[in-house]
C-alpha positions in Angstrom: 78.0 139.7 157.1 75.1 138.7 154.9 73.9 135.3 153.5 73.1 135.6 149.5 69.9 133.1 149.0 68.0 133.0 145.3 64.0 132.7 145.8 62.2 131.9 142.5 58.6 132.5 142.6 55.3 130.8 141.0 52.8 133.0 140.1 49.0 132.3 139.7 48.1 133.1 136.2 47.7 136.5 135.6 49.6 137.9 139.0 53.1 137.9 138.0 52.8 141.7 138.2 51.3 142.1 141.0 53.7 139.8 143.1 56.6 141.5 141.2 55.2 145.0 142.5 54.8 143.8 145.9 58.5 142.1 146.5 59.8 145.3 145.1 57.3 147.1 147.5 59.1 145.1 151.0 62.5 146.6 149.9 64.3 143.6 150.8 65.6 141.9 147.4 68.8 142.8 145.6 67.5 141.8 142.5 64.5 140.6 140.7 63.9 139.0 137.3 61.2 137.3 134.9 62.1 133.8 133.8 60.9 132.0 131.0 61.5 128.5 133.3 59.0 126.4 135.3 58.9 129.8 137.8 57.8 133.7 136.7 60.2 135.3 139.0 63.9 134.9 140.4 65.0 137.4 143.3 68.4 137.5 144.8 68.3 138.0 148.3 70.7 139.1 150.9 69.9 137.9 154.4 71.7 138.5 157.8 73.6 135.5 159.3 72.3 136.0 162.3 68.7 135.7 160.9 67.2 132.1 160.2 66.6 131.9 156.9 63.0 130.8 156.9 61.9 133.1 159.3 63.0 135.8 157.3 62.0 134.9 154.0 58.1 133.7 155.6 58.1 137.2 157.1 59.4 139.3 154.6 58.3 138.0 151.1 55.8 134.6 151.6 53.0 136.0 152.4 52.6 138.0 149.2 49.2 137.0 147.9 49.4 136.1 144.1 52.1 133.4 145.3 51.6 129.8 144.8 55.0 128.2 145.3 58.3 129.2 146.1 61.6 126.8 145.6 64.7 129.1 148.0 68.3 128.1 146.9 71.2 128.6 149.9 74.6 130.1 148.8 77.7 128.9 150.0 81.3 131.0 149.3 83.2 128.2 147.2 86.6 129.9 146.1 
């Protein structure tokens, strides 16, 4: 089973594209958007469960250069 987290993404000016190319690049979101909000980017990511959330998301996407904050919101099945 897999763990559905939203990452939105706050560019330094002028590198929206370039972090955009590079999450694409790692292969591991579902989907990715521009926002016109306080953040460039929104990704939808599916994790594994048994995979701790930071970890993963440090390994896999954080160290993008181009990146100056992140905010990561957790999923949880409601209905």
């Amino acid at each position: 089973p897999m763990r559905c987290v939203f990452v939105q993404f706050r560019c330094q000016p002028g590198k929206t594209y370039e972090v955009a190319d590079a999450i694409y690049d790692r292969e591991v979101v579902s989907e990715l958007y521009s926002t016109s909000v306080e953040y460039d980017l929104i990704a939808k990511i599916y994790i594994p469960d048994e995979e701790d959330v930071g970890h993963f998301l440090s390994g896999a996407l954080f160290d993008i250069p181009g990146i100056q904050r992140t905010l990561t919101t957790m999923t949880f099945k409601a209905f």
